[in-house]
N, C-alpha and C positions, 0 to 999 in steps of 0.2 A: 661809796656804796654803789655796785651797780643796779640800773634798769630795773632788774627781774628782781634784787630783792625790795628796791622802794616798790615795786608793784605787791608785793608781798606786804609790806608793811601797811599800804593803804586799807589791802585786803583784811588785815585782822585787826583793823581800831574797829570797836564795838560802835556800831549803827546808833545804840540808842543815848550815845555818849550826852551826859546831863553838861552844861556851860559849869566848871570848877572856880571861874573867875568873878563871879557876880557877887559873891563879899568885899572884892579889889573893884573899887570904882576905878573908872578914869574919868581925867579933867577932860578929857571930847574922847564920846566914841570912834570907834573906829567905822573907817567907812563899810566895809564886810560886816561888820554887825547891823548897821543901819540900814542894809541891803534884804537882811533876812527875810524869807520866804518870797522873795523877787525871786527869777528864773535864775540856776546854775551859772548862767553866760553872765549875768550881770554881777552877782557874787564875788565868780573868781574874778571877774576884771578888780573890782573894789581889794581882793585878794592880794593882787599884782601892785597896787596903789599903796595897800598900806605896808605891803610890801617893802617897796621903795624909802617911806618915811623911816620903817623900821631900820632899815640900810644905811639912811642918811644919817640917823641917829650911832647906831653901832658904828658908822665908821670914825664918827666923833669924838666917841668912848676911847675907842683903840688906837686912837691916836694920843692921846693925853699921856703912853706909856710910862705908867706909874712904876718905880723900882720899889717902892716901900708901903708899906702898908697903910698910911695917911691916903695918901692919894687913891688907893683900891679901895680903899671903904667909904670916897667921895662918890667912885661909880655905881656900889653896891648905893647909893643914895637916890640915885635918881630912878625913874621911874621903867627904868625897859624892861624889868620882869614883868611888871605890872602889863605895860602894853602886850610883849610877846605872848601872856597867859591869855589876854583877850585875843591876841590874832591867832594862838592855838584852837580855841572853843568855833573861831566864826571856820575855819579852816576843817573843822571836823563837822561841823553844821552843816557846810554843803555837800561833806562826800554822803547824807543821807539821800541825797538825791536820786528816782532812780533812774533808772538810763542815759546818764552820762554822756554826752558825745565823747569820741574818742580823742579829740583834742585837748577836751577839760579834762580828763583822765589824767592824759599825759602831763597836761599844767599843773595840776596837781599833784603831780610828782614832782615834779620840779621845783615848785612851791616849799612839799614839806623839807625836800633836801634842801634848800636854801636853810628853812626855818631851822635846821640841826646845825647848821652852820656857822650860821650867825649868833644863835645862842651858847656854840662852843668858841668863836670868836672872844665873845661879853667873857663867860669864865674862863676864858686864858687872860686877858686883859684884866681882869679882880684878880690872879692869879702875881699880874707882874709877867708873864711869859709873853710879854711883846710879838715876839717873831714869833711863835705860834698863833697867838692870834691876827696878829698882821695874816700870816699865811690862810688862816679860816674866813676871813674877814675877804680878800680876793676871791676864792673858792666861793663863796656865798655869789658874789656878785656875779659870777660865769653863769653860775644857777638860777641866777635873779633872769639872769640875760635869756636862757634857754628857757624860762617861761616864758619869758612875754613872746620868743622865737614861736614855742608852740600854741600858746593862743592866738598868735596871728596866724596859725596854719602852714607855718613852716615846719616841713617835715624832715627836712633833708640832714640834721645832726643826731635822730633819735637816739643813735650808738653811742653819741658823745659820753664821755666819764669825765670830770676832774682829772687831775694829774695831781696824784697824793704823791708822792714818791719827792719825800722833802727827808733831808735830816733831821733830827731829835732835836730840840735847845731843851739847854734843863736851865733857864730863868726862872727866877721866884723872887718874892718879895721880900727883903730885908727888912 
C-alpha cells in the first residue's frame, strides 16, 4: 500500500471510534492503553513498544510452520487476536487527537501498515502458507522499522514502499 493511500485510510476511521475489545480481557494491558489520555507523543511511543512485543510474538507463531490443521488450531489458541484487537482500539484512540505533529502522523502510518501485516502474517500461518506469511511477517518488520525511523524524526525514507513483488505459493493445510 502506498503513502497517500495509508493517509487515506487514517483519514476515514470514524474519530468517535468506541474500544470493540473491552468484552476480550487481557492478562496485562497493553502499554498504549495504559497511556490513554497522556499526550499523542507518549502514546504512540507505548504504540511502537507494544508494537514490538506484537512482532516478537507473531514471529514466534510463524515460525512454528504448521502443514496440518492440528498445529494451526494451536495458533488460533493463543491469544494475538485478543492482543492485536486491543493494540487496534489503543491505535484508533490516539488518532482522536487534534493536531497531530507531523511526525506522529506519519508514525502512524507506519504503525497501521505494520499492524495489516502482521495480522495477514498470523492468517497465513493458521492457514499453513508458511512462505506467505514468512514473506508478511519481514514486510511487517521494515514497517515496524520505518516507524520508530519517523518517530525519531527521521525523514529521509518518507517514499520508502515494501517490495510486494513476490510469487504466489498456494500452501494450505492438510
Amino acid at each position: 500500500m502506498g503513502l497517500v493511500s495509508a493517509q487515506l485510510l487514517i483519514a476515514v476511521i470514524p474519530a468517535a471510534a468506541e474500544p470493540r475489545c473491552a468484552e476480550m480481557p487481557l492478562l496485562q494491558t497493553l502499554e498504549a492503553e495504559a497511556k490513554a489520555g497522556k499526550p499523542a507523543s507518549e502514546v504512540v511511543e507505548a504504540l511502537l513498544r507494544d508494537a514490538e512485543k506484537i512482532y516478537t510474538e507473531s514471529a514466534q507463531i510463524v515460525a512454528w510452520k504448521p502443514r496440518t490443521e492440528r498445529p494451526s488450531n494451536t495458533i488460533l489458541d493463543r491469544n494475538f487476536r485478543i492482543v492485536e484487537c486491543h493494540f487496534q482500539d489503543a491505535f484508533s484512540s490516539v488518532l482522536k487527537a487534534e493536531g497531530l505533529e507531523e511526525k506522529l502522523r506519519w508514525t502512524l502510518i507506519r504503525i497501521e501498515q505494520f499492524d495489516n501485516f502482521i495480522f495477514d502474517a498470523i492468517n497465513e500461518a493458521v492457514t499453513c502458507a508458511n512462505t506467505e506469511g514468512g514473506r508478511r511477517l519481514k514486510v511487517s518488520r521494515e514497517l515496524l522499522d520505518h516507524a520508530w525511523m519517523e518517530f525519531k524524526g527521521n525523514t529521509k525514507e518518507r517514499d520508502w514502499d515494501p517490495n510486494l513483488d513476490w510469487p504466489e505459493s498456494h500452501e494450505l493445510c492438510r
